[in-house]
C-alpha positions in Angstrom: 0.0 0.0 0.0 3.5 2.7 0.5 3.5 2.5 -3.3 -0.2 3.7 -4.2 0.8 6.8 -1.7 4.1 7.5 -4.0 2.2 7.4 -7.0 -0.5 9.8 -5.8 1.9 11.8 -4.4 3.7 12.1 -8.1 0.2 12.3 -9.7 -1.2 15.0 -7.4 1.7 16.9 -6.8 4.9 16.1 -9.2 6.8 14.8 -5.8 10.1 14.3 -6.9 11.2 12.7 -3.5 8.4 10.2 -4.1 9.2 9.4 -7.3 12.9 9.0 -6.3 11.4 6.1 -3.7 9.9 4.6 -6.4 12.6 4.6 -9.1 14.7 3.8 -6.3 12.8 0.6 -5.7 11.1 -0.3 -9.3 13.9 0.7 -11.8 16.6 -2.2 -10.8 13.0 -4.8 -10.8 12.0 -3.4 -14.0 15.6 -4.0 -15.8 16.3 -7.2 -14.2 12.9 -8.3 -15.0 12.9 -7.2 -19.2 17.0 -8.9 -19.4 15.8 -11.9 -18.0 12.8 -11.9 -20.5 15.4 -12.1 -23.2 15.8 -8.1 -24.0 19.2 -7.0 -24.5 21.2 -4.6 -21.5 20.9 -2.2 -23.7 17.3 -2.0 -24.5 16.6 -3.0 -20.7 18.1 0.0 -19.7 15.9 2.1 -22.1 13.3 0.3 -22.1 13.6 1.0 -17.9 13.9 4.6 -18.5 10.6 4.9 -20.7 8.8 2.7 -18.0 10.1 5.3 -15.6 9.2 8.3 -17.7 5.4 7.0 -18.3 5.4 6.4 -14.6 6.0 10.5 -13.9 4.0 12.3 -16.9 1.1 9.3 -16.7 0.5 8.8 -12.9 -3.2 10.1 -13.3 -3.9 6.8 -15.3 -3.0 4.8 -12.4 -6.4 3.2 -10.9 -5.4 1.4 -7.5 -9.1 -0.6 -7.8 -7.5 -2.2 -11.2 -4.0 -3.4 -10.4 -1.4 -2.8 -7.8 1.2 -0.2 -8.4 3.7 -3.2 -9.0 1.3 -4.5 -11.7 0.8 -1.4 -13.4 4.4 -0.4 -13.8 5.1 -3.8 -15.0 2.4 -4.4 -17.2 3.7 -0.7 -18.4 7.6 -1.7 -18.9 5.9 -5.3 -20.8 4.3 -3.1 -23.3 6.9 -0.8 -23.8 9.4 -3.7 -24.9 7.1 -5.1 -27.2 7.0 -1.3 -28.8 10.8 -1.3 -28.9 10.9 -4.7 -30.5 8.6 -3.6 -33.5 10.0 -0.7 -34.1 13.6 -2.4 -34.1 12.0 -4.9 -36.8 11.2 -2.3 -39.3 13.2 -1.9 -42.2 15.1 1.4 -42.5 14.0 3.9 -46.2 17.9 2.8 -47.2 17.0 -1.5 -46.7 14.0 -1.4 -49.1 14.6 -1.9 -52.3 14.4 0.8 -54.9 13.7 0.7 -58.5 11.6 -1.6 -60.9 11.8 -5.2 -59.7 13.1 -7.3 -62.1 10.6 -8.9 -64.7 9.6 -12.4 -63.6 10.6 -15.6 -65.8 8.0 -16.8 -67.9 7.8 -20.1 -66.7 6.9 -18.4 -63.3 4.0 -16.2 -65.0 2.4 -18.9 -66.5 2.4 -21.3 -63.3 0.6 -18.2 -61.6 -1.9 -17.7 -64.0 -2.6 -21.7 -64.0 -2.9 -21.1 -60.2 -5.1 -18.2 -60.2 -7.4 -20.2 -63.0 -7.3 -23.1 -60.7 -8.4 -21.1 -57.7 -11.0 -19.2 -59.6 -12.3 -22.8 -60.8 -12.5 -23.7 -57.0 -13.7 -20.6 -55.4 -16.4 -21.1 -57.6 -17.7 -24.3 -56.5 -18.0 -23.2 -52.7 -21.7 -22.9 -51.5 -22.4 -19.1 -51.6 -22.8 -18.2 -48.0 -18.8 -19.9 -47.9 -17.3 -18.3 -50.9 -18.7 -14.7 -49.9 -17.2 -14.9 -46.8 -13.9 -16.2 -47.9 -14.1 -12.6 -50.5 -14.7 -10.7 -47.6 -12.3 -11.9 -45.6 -9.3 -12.3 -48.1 -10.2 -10.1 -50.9 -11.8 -7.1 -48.7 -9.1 -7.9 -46.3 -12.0 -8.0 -43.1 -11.6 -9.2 -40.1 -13.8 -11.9 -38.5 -15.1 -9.9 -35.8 -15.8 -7.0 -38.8 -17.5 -9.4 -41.1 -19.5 -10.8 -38.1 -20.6 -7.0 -37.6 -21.3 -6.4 -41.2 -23.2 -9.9 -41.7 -25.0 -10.2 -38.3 -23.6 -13.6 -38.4 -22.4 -14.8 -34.9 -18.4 -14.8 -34.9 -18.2 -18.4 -34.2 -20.2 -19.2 -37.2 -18.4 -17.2 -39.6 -14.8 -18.7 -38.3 -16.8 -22.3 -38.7 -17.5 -21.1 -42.6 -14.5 -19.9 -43.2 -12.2 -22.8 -41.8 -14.5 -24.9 -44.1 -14.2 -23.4 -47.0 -10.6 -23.2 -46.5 -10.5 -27.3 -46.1 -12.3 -27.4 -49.4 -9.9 -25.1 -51.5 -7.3 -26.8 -49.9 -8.5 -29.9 -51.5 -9.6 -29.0 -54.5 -6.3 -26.9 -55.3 -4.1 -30.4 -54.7 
């Protein structure tokens, strides 16, 4: 319970000497605790002083009737090293590839046109309610809990349809 009266203390008040307690006390946990779930020293350490940052401009968000102030920061320093992760994934403007991709060989071209025949062929014998959903979802790029909402269909039905459908193409595209 000392930690809910540190964070109010920084929320209410910007107390620095509370804050130092809890930096004090949460920064070395917070560190130890992204290293050991495989992040590097490095991004530990930054990844610690983000958590800590949040911690001082954010403290209003803290709700002591949802988590304890333990949970929070750590639930806070979790998502923050996902974020770093991603956005160390990301290919930099100078990685991508510039200019015209090279022409593809013919042999290629044809075999994809025979696929997307074959695929046509087979979308084509679905039942209706099946092959609509499988456009929606893979042509109109919809999610399953977005069709549900545009169909009125419940979302276990549609994932039901959908699984189907794919067992069929599956078998009609050997």
């Amino acid at each position: 319970m000392a930690w809910i009266a540190q964070v109010i203390a920084v929320r209410d008040k910007k107390d620095k000497s509370a804050f130092a307690e809890l930096f004090a006390y949460f920064a070395p946990r917070v560190k130890s605790f992204l290293i050991s779930s495989g992040a590097s020293p490095d991004l530990a350490e930054e990844c610690t002083q983000e958590v800590m940052a949040t911690l001082w401009n954010k403290a209003h968000m803290f709700d002591p009737t949802k988590a304890s102030v333990s949970t929070w920061i750590f639930t806070i320093a979790r998502n923050r090293k996902i974020d770093l992760l991603r956005k160390q994934r990301r290919p930099e403007p100078e990685d991508l590839p510039w200019g015209p991709e090279p022409e593809p060989d013919q042999a290629d071209a044809m075999g994809l046109q025979q696929e997307t025949q074959k695929l046509g062929e087979a979308l084509a014998t679905l039942p209706p309610e099946q092959r609509k959903l499988i456009e929606k979802a893979y042509l109109g790029e919809l999610s399953h809990s977005e069709i549900a909402a545009q169909t009125g269909l419940p979302l276990g039905t549609i994932k039901s349809r959908i699984r189907l459908a794919l067992e069929r193409l599956r078998h009609k595209m050997k």
